[in-house]
C-alpha positions, 0 to 999 in steps of 0.5 A: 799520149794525147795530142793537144788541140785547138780549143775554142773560146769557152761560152755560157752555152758551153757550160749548160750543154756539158754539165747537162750532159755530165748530170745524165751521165751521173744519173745513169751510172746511179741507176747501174749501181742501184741494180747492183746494189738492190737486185736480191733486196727488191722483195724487202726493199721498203724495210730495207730501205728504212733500215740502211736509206740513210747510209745510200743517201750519204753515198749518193751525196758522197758520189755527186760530189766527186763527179762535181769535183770530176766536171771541174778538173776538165773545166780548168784542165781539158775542156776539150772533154767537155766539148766532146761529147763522144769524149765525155760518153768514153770517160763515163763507159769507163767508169760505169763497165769499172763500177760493174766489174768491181761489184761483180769481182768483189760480192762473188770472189773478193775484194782484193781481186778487183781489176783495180788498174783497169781505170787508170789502163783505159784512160791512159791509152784512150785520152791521156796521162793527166786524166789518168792519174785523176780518174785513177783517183776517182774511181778509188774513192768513188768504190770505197764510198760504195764499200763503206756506206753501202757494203759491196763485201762481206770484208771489215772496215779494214779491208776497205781502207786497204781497198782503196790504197791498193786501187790508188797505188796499183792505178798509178804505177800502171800509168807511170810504168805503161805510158812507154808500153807499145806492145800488148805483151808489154801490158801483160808484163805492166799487169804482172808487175802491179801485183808487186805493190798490191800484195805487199799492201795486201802482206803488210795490212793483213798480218797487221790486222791478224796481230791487232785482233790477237790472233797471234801469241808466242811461240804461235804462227799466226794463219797465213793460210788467210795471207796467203788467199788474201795474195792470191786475189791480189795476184787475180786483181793485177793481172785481171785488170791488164786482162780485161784492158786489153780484151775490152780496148778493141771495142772501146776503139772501134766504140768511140773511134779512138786513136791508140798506140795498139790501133796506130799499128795497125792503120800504119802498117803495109796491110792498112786497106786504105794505105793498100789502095793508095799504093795501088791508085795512087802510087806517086802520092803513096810514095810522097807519103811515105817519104813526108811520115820519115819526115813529120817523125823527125820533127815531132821528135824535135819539139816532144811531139808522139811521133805515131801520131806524126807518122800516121797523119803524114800516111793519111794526109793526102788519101784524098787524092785517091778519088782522081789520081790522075789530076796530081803531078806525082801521079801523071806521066807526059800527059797533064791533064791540067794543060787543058783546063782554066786555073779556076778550074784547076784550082778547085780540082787541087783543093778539093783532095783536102775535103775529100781526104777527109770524108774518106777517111770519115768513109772509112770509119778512121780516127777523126785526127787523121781526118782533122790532119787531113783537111787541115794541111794546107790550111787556108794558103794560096795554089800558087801554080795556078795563081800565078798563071790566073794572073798572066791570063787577065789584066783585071783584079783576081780574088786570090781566095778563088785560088785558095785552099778552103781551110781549116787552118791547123789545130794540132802542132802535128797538123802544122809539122805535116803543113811544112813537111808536105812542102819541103819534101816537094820542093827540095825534091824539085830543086836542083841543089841538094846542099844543106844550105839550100835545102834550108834556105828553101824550108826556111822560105816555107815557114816565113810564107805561111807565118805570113798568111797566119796559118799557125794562128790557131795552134799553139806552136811556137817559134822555138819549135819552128826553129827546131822542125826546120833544123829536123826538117833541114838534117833528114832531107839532106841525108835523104836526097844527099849527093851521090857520085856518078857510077861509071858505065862498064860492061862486064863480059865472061871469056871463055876461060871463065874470068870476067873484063870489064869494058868502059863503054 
């Protein structure tokens, strides 16, 4: 699951750029399947060539086509891609190392043993569900115009048409039954499950073909043997495609710097280097931290939110901090560093965490989500301690943007969730009332102020999904910091009988 982000306003410009690009990538997966497909025939390529050029011309044509077909879907759907050229390079490294698989898979063992989920497995987990399904589609059709006009297999015409159902049909049921899938053992389970359809299409097409080509009379078994091979490559082809998924995402993470549910693990675990550093630098903010993931969970499971991705931005929101500690309250002990020091100053140390979060993170070669999060998080408002106390200090006018965080506002609802989160957390935690209705007083206030100064203009959240993060927000922090009773202070002593007294002190 993708997490839905600001877009800017299409430009002219935009629209060179990207399909400039899209067409190099074009060529560049041209170039790899003319490799795989004229290596061994360069010694007779000319006649070759006068021979069989015609058909290369209609599948070069046929493939053009589709990727137009493919650079219009992001256009109206997901122009983000477009944008990103690190995003529009993923989707092309996956096409391209599918193709190579593919060909390799299919002229040395099989056509029916073609990794033929591995798409759909990809684009799922590294962009999103929508583009799955498409690319799925894509790379069905784009194989089976390489099979029928260029012949990568030995096979029938039959073969290729069941080739092509079974690559759509495997690519879909991975991405339908996987979306949920956290684990990679549940990916292999995802990978055993997909050889069900694949054999059956394989089982029907094939004792289909043998009965068509008469293969089969009374009383006559018909060669199972072929079948049962046929079954077995179809086996390979599933399982290989969740194999290959999992054994290549690492570098494709690492490659384009993407944020997986394998990888949010990861960075979200107590053994995270960056996290590690912050519980021991930082421990005030680590601990906020911590307390701010519970919350942003609660909120983007409110409004359909990923709640990992939530959790994760929230642990890294405030990593800025690290470079000076010591000048942020939840880190200080009596001494406060800021007691010496004018507001304009003051204010320029606070907001300066933000940039600094996210060039950290950047530092450390982090997803740019959580670094978007980072910087975004106070968007564009006001410090107002240190406003407030400019203003007791001067009887002049005070530019209030000297006073104020540098921006981005945020792009993602995510980045608004840990917009609110981070100052409901500080401020119930600061008051003296822990009753809901404080408490909601309190987070409604937080809400108000920065519809106020506009800091969701730039996001597509809504007024129902503020309403539901502030109920979200209004539950988990009553139940946080809900009232205890006061335990009374007995001393217990052990006479010397051996039973114990317990003394009020």
């Amino acid at each position: 699951m993708s997490v839905k982000k600001y877009t800017p306003s299409w430009t002219k410009q935009n629209t060179l750029k990207s399909a400039s690009m899209f067409f190099v990538h074009f060529l560049i997966l041209t170039l790899i399947l003319a490799v795989l497909l004229l290596w061994d025939k360069l010694s007779v390529l000319p006649q070759y060539m006068e021979k069989n050029g015609a058909n290369y011309l209609y599948a070069l044509f046929c493939a053009l086509l589709l990727i137009i077909i493919l650079y219009c879907y992001f256009l109206f759907e997901n122009q983000e891609i477009l944008l990103n050229g690190k995003s529009m390079a993923l989707v092309f490294a996956v096409l391209d190392v599918y193709v190579i698989i593919s060909y390799l898979v299919g002229s040395k063992i099989g056509i029916y043993a073609r990794p033929v989920a591995f798409v759909a497995l990809m684009i799922l987990t590294l962009v999103g569900r929508r583009e799955a399904i498409f690319l799925n589609i894509i790379s069905a059709l784009l194989m089976f115009v390489v099979d029928t006009f260029v012949g990568t297999d030995d096979g029938t015409q039959i073969m290729y048409y069941s080739s092509l159902i079974i690559s759509f049909s495997a690519g879909m049921f991975a991405i339908f039954f996987c979306e949920k899938t956290k684990t990679r053992f549940g990916v292999m389970g995802i990978g055993i499950f997909i050889v069900l359809p694949i054999d059956l299409i394989i089982l029907l097409l094939e004792i289909s073909s043998l009965v068509n080509n008469g293969q089969t009379a009374v009383g006559v078994m018909p060669p199972f043997e072929e079948v049962i091979t046929s079954m077995g490559y179809g086996l390979f082809g599933g399982v290989m495609s969740t194999v290959l998924f999992l054994a290549l995402l690492p570098f494709f993470e690492r490659a384009f710097n993407c944020l997986t549910v394998f990888r949010l693990r990861e960075l979200t675990s107590s053994d995270a280097k960056l996290l590690k550093r912050l519980k021991e630098d930082a421990p005030g903010t680590y601990n906020h931290s911590m307390m701010v993931a519970q919350l942003a969970e609660a909120c983007a499971a409110a409004i359909g939110e990923n709640t990992d991705y939530a959790r994760a931005a929230a642990l890294y929101h405030d990593v800025g901090k690290i470079q000076y500690p010591e000048n942020f309250t939840e880190n200080q002990g009596e001494y406060n560093l800021h007691d010496e020091l004018t507001p304009e100053l003051s204010a320029d140390i606070i907001r300066s965490h933000a940039k600094d979060g996210y060039s950290t993170i950047h530092t450390h070669k982090l997803p740019d989500f959580l670094a978007d999060v980072a910087i975004q998080h106070h968007g564009t408002l006001p410090i107002r301690y240190f406003y407030a106390k400019a203003l007791k200090l001067t009887d002049g006018e005070l530019n209030i943007e000297d006073f104020s965080y540098l921006g981005p506002k945020p792009h993602t609802k995510i980045a608004a969730i840990i917009m609110i989160a981070d100052a409901a957390e500080a401020v119930v935690r600061a008051t003296g009332s822990r009753s809901p209705e404080a408490a909601e007083k309190a987070i409604r206030g937080i809400i108000e102020e920065r519809m106020d100064l506009e800091q969701f203009s730039e996001c597509d959240i809504t007024m129902g999904d503020l309403t539901k993060i502030r109920l979200a927000l209004v539950n988990t922090l009553t139940g946080v910091y809900h009232h205890r009773i006061k335990y009374p202070n007995i001393k217990y002593k052990r006479n010397e009988d051996g039973t114990t007294k317990g003394e009020n002190v």
